[in-house]
C-alpha positions as CSV (number, residue, x, y, z in Angstrom):
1,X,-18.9,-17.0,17.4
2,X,-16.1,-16.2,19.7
3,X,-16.6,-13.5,22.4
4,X,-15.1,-10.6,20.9
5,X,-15.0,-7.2,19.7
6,X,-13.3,-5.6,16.6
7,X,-11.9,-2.3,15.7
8,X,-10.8,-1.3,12.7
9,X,-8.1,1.0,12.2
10,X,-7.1,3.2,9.1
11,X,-5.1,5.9,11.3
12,X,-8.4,8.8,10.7
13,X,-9.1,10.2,13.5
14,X,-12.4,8.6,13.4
15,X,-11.2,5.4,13.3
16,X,-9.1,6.2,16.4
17,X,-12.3,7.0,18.1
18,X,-14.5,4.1,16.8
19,X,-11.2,2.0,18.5
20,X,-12.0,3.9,21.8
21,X,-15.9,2.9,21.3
22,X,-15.0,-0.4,20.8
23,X,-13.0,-0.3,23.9
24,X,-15.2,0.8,25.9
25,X,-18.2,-1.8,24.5
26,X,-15.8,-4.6,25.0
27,X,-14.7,-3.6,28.9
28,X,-18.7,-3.4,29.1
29,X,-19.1,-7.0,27.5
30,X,-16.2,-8.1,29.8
31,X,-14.7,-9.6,26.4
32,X,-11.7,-9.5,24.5
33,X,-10.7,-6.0,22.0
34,X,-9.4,-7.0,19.0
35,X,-7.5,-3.8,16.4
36,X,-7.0,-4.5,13.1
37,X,-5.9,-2.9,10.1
38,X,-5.7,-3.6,6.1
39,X,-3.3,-2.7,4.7
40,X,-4.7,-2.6,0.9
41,X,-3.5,-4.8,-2.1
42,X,-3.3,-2.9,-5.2
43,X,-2.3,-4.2,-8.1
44,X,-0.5,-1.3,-9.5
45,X,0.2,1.3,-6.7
46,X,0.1,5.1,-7.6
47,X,3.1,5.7,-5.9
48,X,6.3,3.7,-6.2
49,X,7.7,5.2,-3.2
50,X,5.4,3.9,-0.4
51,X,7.3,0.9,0.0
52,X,6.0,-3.1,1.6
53,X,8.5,-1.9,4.4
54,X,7.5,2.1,4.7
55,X,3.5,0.5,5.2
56,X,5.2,-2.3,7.5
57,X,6.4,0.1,9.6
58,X,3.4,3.1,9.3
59,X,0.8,0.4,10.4
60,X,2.6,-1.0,13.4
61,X,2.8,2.6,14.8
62,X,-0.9,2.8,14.1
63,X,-1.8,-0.2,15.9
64,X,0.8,0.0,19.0
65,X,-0.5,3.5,19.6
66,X,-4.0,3.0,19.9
67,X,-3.3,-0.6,21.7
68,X,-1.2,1.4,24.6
69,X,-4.0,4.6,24.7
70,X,-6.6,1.9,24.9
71,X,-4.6,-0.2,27.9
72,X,-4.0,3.0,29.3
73,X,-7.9,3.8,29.8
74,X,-9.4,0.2,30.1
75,X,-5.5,-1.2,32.1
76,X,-8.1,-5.2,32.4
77,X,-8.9,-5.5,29.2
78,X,-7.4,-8.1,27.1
79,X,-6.0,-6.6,23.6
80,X,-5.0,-8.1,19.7
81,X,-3.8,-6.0,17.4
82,X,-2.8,-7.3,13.5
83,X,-2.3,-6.8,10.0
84,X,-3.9,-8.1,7.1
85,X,-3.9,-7.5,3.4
86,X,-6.5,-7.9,1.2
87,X,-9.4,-5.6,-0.2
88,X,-10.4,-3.7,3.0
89,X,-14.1,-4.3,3.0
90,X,-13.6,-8.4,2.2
91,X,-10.7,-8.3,5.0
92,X,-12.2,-6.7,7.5
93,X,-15.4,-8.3,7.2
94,X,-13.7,-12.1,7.1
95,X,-11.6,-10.8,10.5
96,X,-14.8,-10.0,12.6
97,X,-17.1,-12.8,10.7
98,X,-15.9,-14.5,14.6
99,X,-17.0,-11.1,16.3
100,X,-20.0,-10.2,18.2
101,X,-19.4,-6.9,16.6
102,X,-17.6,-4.4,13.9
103,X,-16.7,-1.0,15.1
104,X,-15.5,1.3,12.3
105,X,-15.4,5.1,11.7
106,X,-17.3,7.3,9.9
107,X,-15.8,10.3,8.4
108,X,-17.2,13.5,9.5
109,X,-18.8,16.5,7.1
110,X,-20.3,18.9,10.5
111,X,-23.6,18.8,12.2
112,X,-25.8,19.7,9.2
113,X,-23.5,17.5,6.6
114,X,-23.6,14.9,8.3
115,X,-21.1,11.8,7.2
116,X,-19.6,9.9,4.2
117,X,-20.0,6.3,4.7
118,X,-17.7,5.6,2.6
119,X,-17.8,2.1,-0.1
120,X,-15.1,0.5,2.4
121,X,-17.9,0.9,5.3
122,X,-21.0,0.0,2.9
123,X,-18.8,-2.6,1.5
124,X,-17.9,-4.2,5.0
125,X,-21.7,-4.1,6.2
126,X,-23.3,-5.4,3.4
127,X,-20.4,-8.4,3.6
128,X,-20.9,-10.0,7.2
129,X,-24.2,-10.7,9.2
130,X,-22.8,-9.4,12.6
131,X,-23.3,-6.3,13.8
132,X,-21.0,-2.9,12.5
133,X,-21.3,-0.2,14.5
134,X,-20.4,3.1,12.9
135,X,-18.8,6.2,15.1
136,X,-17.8,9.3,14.3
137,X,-14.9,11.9,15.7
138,X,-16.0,13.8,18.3
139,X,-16.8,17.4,16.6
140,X,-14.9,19.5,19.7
141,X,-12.2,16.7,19.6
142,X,-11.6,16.6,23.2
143,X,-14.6,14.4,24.1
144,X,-14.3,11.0,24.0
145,X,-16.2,9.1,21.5
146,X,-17.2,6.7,24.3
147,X,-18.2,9.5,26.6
148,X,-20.1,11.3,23.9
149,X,-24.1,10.9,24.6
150,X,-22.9,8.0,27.1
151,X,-25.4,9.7,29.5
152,X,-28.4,9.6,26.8
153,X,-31.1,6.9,25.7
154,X,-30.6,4.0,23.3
155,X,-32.9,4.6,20.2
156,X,-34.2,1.9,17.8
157,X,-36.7,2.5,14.8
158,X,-39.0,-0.4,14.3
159,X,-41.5,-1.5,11.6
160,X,-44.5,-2.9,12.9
161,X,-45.3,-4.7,9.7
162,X,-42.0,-6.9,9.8
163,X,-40.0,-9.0,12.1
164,X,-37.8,-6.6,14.7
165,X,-36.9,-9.5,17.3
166,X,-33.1,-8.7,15.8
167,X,-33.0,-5.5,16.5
168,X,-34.8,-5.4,19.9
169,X,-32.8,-8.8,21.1
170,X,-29.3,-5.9,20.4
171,X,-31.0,-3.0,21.7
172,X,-32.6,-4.4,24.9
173,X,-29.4,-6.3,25.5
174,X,-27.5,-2.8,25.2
175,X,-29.8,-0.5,27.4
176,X,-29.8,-3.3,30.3
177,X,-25.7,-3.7,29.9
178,X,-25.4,0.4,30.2
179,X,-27.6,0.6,32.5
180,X,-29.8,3.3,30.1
181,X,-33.3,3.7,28.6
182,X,-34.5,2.8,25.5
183,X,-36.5,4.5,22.9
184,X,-38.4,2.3,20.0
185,X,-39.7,4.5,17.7
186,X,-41.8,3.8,15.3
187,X,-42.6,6.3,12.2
188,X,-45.6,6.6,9.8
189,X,-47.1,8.9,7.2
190,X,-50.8,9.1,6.5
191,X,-52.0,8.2,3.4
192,X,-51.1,10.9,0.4
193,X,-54.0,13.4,-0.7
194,X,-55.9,12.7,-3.9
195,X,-56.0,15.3,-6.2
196,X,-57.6,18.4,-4.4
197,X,-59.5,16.7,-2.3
198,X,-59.4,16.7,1.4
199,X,-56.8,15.6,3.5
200,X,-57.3,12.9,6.3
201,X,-60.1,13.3,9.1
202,X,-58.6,14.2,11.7
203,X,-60.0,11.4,13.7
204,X,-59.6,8.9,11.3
205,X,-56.0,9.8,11.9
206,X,-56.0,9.7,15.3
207,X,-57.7,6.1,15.2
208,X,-54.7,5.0,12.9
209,X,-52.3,6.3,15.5
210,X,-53.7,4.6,18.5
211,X,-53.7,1.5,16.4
212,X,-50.3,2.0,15.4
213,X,-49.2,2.8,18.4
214,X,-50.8,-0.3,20.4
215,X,-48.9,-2.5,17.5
216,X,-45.8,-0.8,18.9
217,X,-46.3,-1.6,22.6
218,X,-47.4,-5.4,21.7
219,X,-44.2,-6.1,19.8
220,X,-42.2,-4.4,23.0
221,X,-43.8,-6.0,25.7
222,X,-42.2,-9.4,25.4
223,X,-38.8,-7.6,25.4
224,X,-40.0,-5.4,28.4
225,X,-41.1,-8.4,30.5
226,X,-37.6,-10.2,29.8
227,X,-35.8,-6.9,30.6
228,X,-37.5,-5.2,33.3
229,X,-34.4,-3.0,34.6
230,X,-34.4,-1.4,31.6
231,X,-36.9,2.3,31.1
232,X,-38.9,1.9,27.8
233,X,-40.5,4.8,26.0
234,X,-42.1,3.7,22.7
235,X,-42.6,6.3,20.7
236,X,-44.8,6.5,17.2
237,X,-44.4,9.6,15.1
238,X,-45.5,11.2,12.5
239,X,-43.1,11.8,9.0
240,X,-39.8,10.0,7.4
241,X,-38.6,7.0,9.8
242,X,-35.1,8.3,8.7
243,X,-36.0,11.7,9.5
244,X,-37.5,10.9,13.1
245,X,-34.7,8.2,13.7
246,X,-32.0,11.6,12.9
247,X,-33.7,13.3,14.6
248,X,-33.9,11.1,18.0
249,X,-30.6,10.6,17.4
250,X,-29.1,13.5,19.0
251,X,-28.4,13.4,22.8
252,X,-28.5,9.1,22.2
253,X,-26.0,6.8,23.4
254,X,-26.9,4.8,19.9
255,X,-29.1,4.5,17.4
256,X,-29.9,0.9,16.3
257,X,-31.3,0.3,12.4
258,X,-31.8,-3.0,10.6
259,X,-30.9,-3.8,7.4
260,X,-32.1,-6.7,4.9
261,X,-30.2,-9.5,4.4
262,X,-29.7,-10.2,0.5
263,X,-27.7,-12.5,-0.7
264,X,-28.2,-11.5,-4.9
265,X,-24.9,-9.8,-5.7
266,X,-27.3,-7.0,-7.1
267,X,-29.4,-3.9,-5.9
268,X,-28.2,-2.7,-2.1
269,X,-27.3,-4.1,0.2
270,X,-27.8,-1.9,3.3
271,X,-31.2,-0.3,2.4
272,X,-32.6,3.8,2.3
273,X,-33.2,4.1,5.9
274,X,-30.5,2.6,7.2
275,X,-28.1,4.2,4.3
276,X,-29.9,7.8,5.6
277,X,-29.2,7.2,9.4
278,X,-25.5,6.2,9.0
279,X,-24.9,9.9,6.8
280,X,-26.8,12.4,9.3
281,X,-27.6,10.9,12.7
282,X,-25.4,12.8,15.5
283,X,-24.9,9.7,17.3
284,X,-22.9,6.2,17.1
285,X,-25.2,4.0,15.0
286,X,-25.4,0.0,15.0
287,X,-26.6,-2.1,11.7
288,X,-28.0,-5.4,12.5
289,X,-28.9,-7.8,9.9
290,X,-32.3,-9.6,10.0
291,X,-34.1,-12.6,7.2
């Protein structure tokens, strides 16, 4: 894997800002930018008119504008810009299979809406192992997406009953490099009522939480010990982890989720949580793969 971060540009104004996230990320990682667009094959075009040269032309605008807007913020950091061709998910994943990261937008539907994904963005992550990091326009469009929450925690949801070294190893990594706090959350519901009888004791629920909650700090603490600049609040809640994770989301800096690895060619690829987060959280979100 080469030192490098990768934008991908479709000329949406949310790709525009997930280039200036990416920008910003990379002059934090002290590593090279790299913009790219695909320019998509298809095998019978809609319209005759939109001629090889007419797209030639359109996507070398895009990508010389963003590359001087970019050098004009971050003037030090080392820029590639290129075209490819190809299905966009299967191209732009091959282009940052060499990345330390993916940044691509994520079209926005409003506060409440939340945003559409999209089958090129679900297509891309489910394609590469590295990380994709989703971003979103700014909703007053004059604030940066780099600047937007830059102030506020990183947050992580974590499942105590699997393997999160992944997702801490990112998150960790990103709190200490931005110099933030960190928020691992972890979410449970208590066990469903039978019938019409009672619900839970409320001690015995309280017991479950201290256990769950001292699961939490025991999978944290080796991170904690190996980052010690960096503020951790774990946090274990009650309800949906996609709900809480949204929820925490808003006044973050990023939310980090985890995602399966499959390799069948069937069933999804990016899993509920994860699929939930990317729609509604207010906040940049990073995917990281995990066995």
């Amino acid at each position: 894997m080469t030192n490098l971060v990768t934008a991908g540009l479709d000329g949406s104004r949310e790709s525009v800002a997930a280039a200036r996230w990416a920008a910003h990320e990379a002059d934090l990682r002290g590593v090279p930018l790299a913009l790219v667009h695909v320019e998509e094959w298809l095998e019978r075009p809609p319209l005759a008119v939109a001629t090889t040269e007419v797209q030639r032309q359109w996507a070398e605008a895009l990508l010389r504008e963003a590359f001087e807007e970019i050098k004009g913020l971050y003037p030090n950091l080392e820029i590639t810009s290129r075209r490819l061709q190809g299905i966009p998910a299967t191209a732009l994943a091959h282009a940052a299979a060499s990345s330390d990261m993916l940044v691509l937008g994520s079209r926005g539907l409003g506060a409440i809406a939340g945003f559409i994904l999209g089958s090129i963005g679900a297509g891309t992550i489910a394609a590469i192992d590295q990380p994709v990091v989703l971003v979103g326009a700014p909703h007053d469009g004059a604030t940066s997406a780099e600047d937007s929450g830059a102030d506020g925690p990183i947050v992580t949801g974590v499942d105590i009953g699997r393997p999160c070294d992944a997702l801490l190893s990112f998150a960790f990594e990103e709190a200490a490099r931005r110099g933030c706090a960190l928020r691992v959350l972890h979410a449970w519901a208590p066990p469903p009522v039978v019938g019409c009888g009672p619900g839970l004791d409320p001690g015995v629920q309280e017991e479950i939480g201290r256990g769950i909650a001292t699961a939490v700090d025991e999978m944290v603490r080796p991170w904690c010990e190996k980052y010690p600049s960096v503020p951790v609040t774990p946090e274990v809640r009650i309800g949906q982890s996609a709900i809480q994770l949204v929820d925490a989301s808003r006044g973050a800096a990023l939310v980090v989720v985890g995602r399966r690895i499959r390799r069948s060619a069937y069933g999804t690829h990016i899993g509920s949580i994860a699929h939930a987060v990317l729609h509604h959280a207010a906040a940049p979100v990073a995917v990281i793969a995990h066995e």
